[in-house]
MARPAFI-130482 format. One record per residue (C-alpha): residue number from 0; chain; x, y, z. Coordinates in nm, 3 decimals, always signed. Each point is the difference from the previous one (the first is absolute). Example, Ala and Ser with C-alpha at 12.3 -4.5 7.8 and 13.67 -1.06 7.14 Angstrom:
! residues 2
    i  ch        u        v        w
    0   A   +1.230   -0.450   +0.780
    1   A   +0.137   +0.344   -0.066
END
This chain:
! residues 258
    i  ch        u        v        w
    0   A   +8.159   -5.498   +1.393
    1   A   -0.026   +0.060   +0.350
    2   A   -0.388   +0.062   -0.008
    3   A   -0.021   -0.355   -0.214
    4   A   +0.197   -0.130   +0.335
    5   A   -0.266   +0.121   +0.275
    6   A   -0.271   -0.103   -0.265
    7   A   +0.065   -0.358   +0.031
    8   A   +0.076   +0.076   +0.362
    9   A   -0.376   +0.061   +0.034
   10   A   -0.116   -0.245   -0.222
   11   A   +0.189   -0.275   +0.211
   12   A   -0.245   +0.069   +0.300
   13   A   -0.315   -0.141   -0.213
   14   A   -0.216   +0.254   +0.182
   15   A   +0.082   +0.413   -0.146
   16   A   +0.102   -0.027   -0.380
   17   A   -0.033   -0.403   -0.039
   18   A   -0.392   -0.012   +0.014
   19   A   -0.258   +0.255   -0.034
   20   A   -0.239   +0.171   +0.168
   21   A   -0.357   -0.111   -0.168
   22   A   -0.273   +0.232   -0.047
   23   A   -0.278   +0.007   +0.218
   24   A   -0.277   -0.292   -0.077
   25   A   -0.191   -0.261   +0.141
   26   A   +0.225   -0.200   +0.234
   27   A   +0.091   -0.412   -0.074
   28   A   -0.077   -0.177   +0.234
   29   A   +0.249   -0.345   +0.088
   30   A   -0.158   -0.289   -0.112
   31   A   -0.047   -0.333   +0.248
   32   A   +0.048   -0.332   -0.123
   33   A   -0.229   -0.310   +0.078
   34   A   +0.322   -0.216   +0.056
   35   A   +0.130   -0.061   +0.368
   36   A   +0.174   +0.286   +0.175
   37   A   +0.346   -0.059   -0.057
   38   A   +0.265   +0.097   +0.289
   39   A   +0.143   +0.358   -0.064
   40   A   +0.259   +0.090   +0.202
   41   A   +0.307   +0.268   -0.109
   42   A   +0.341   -0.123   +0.126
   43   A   +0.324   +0.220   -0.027
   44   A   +0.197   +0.008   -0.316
   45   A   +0.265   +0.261   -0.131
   46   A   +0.021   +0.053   -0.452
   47   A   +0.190   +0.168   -0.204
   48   A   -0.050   +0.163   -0.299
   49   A   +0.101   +0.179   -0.311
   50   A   -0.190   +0.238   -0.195
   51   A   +0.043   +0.128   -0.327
   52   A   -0.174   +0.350   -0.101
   53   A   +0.039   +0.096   -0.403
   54   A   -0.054   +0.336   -0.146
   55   A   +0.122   +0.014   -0.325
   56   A   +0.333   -0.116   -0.034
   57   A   +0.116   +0.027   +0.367
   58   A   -0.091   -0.330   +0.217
   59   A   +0.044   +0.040   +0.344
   60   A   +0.061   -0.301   +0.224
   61   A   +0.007   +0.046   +0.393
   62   A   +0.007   -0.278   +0.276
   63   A   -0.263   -0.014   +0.285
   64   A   -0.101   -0.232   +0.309
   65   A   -0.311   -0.073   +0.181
   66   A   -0.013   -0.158   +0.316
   67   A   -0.296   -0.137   +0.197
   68   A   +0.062   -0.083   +0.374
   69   A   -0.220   +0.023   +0.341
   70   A   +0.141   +0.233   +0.316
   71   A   +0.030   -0.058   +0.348
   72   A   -0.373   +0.157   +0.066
   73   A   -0.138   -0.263   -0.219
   74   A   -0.090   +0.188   -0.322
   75   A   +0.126   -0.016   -0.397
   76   A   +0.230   +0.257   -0.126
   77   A   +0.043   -0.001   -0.377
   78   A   +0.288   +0.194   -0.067
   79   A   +0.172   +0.149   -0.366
   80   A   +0.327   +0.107   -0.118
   81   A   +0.148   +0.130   -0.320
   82   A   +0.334   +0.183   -0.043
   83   A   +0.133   +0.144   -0.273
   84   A   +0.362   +0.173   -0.033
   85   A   -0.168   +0.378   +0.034
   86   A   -0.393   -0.113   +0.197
   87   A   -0.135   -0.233   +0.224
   88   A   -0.329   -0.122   +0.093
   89   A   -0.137   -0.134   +0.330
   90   A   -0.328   -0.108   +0.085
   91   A   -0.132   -0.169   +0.326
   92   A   -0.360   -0.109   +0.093
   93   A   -0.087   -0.182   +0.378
   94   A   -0.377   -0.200   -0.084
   95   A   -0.179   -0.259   +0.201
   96   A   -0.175   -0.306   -0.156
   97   A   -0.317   -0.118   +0.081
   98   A   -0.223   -0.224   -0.215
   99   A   +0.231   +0.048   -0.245
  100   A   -0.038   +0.368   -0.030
  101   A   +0.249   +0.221   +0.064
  102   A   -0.023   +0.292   +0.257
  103   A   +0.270   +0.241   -0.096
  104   A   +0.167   +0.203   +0.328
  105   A   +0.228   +0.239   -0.149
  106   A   +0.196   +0.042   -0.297
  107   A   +0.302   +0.207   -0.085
  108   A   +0.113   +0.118   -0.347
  109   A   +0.388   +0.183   -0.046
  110   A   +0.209   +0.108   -0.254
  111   A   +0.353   +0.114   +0.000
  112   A   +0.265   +0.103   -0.196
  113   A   +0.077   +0.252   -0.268
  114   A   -0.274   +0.067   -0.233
  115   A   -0.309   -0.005   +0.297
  116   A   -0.065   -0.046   +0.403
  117   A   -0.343   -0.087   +0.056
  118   A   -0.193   -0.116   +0.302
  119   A   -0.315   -0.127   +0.163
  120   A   -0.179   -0.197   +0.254
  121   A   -0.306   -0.138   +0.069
  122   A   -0.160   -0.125   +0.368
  123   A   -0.326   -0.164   -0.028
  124   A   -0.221   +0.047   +0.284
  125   A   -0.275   -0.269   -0.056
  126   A   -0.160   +0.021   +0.284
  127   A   -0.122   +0.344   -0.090
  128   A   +0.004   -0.073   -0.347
  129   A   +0.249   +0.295   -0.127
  130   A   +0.360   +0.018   -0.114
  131   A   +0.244   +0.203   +0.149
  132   A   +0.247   +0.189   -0.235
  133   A   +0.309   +0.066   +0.210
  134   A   +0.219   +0.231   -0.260
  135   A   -0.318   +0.233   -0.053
  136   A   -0.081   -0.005   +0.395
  137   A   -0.391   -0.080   -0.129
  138   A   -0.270   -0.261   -0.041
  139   A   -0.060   -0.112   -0.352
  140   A   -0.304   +0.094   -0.135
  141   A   -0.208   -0.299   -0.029
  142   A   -0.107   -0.328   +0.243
  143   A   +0.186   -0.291   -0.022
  144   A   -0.224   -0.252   -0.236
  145   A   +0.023   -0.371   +0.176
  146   A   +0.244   -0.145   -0.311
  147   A   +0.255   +0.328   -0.025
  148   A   +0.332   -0.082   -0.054
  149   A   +0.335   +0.209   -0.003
  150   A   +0.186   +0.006   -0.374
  151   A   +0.196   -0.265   +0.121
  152   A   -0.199   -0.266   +0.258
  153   A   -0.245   -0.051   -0.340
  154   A   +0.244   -0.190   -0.173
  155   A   -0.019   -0.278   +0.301
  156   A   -0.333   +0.007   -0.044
  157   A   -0.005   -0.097   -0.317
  158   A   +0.193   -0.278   +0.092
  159   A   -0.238   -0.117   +0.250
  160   A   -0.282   +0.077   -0.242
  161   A   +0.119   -0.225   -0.245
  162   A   +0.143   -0.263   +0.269
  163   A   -0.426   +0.006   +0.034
  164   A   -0.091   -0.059   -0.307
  165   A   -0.103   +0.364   -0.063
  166   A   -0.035   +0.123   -0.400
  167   A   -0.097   +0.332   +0.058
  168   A   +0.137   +0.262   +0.221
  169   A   -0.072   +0.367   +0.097
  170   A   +0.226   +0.213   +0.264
  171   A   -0.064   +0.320   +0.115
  172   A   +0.328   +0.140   +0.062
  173   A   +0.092   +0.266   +0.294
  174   A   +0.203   +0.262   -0.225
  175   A   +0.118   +0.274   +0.140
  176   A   -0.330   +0.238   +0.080
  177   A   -0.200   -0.238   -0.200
  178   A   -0.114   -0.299   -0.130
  179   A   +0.088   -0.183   -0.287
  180   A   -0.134   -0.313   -0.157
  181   A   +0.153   -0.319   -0.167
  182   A   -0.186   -0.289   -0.204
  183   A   +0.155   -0.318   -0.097
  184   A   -0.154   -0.342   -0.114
  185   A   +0.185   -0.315   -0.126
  186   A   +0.069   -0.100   -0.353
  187   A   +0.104   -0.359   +0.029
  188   A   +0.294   -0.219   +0.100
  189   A   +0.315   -0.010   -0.253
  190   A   +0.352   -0.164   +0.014
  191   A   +0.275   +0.247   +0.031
  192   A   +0.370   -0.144   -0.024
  193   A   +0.232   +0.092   +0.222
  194   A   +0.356   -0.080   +0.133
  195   A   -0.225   -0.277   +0.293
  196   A   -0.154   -0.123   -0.364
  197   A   -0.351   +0.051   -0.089
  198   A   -0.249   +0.168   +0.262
  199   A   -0.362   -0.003   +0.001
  200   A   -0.132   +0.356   +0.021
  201   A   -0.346   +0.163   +0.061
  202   A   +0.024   +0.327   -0.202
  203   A   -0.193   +0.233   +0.093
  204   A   -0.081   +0.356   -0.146
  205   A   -0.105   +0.368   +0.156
  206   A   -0.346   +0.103   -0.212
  207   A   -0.156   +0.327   +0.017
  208   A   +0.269   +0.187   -0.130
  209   A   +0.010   +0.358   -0.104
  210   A   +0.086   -0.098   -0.343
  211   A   -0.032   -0.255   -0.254
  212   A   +0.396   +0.035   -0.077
  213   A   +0.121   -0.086   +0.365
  214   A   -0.015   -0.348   +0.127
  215   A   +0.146   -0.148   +0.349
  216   A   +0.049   -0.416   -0.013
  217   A   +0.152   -0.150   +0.289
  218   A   +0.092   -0.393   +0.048
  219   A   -0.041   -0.169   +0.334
  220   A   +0.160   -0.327   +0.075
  221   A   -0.227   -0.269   +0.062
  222   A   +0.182   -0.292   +0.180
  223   A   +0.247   +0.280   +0.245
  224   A   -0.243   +0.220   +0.203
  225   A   -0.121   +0.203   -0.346
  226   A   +0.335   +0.186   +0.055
  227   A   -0.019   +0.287   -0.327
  228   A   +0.214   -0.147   -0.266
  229   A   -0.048   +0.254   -0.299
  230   A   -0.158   +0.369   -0.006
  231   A   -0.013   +0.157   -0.390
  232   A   -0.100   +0.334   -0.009
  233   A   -0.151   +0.228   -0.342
  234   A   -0.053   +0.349   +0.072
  235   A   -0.209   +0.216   -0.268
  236   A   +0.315   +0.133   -0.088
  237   A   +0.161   -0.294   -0.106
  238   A   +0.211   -0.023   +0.257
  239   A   +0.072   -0.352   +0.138
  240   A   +0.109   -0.153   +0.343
  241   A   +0.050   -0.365   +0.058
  242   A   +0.085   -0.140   +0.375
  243   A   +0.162   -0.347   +0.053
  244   A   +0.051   -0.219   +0.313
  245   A   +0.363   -0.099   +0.012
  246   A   -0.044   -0.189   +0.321
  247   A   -0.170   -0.031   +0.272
  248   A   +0.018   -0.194   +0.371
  249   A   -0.329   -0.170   +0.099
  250   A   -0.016   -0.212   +0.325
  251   A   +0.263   -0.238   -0.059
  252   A   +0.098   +0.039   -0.393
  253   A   +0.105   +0.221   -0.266
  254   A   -0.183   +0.067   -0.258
  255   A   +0.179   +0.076   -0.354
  256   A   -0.111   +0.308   -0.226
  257   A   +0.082   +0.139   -0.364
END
């Protein structure tokens, strides 16, 4: 029971267990639009969440908040937390944004409690193009591509990719010593009811998979800053984790989840 509890622990950060690393291939490039430009701006919000993780006959439910707010020295930090009555989670990342495209700056990643204490950091140095790795005293082992992201500033760009009409996206991700690489293109707009009524959605889904058993949806809202609605989750195991916006705090209203 306690390993189902730091499972969904992890899953709840959308980055480690939630999506997967895709094998190597040719990368997707974002599509442009020929409508106008529309304004893309991020603005600070705070959401919570709930997720549920099921493996067999034990569901595991754990609460979780993201919040999105700019510091004194004029940059973004994105920050996660998930707590449990035995873990916790923590993650932090510090990103600029220019042209819409985010510029990550650092990112922390903790874990406390009883089962696990884990830790890292990253510093990227993009004016030399290479990423300092603070815990291991090194450099990483690679130049930083012009479109890296940490495993948590991507999910802000997916937001601004979709806020530009984007379909397709690809995300080489700073992991540890290496990289890894995420695809996702739309599916189409749906309704989804929830306790604000019925939302218009853009789901999108993560391709290049692994395996033909695992699958990664996620639901964006439309009309509130595509704040993430809904994540469902298949592993090739069967195992299945679903994530839910209970509410969340945009500008100057609150928006109602599941």
């Amino acid at each position: 029971m306690n390993k189902f509890i730091f499972s969904i622990l992890l899953i709840l950060t959308l980055s480690n267990t939630c999506l997967a690393d895709a094998p190597s291939g040719d990368t997707i490039e974002n599509n442009p639009t020929s409508e106008p430009e529309p304004l893309i701006n991020l603005s600070p919000y705070r959401a919570k969440y709930e997720a549920t993780w099921k493996a067999g006959w034990f569901p595991i439910t754990v609460q979780a908040t993201r919040t999105l707010q700019q510091t004194e020295d004029q940059l973004w930090q994105l920050s996660f937390e998930a707590y449990s009555s035995i873990a916790d989670l923590s993650e932090i990342t510090k990103f600029q944004v220019a042209d819409a495209t985010i510029k990550p700056q650092s990112y922390r990643y903790k874990t406390t409690g009883f089962l696990t204490k884990s830790k890292r950091s990253q510093e990227f140095h993009w004016d030399e193009g290479k990423l300092w790795l603070p815990n291991k005293d090194t450099w990483a082992e690679y130049e930083l591509p012009e479109n890296l992201q940490d495993n948590l500033s991507y999910q802000e760009q997916i937001r601004l990719d979709l806020m530009a009409g984007q379909t397709e996206f690809h995300y080489p991700i700073a992991y540890k010593n290496r990289l890894k690489h995420y695809y996702f293109e739309v599916v189409g707009e749906t309704q989804l009811k929830s306790k604000q009524g019925s939302i218009t959605a853009i789901q999108v889904k993560q391709t290049q998979l692994k395996s033909k058993k695992e699958s990664t949806l996620l639901w964006y809202a439309k009309d509130y800053e595509f704040i993430l609605l809904k994540l469902k989750k298949v592993k090739s195991n069967g195992n299945k984790s679903v994530i839910l916006l209970k509410e969340a705090q945009l500008k100057n209203e609150i928006l109602k989840g599941f």
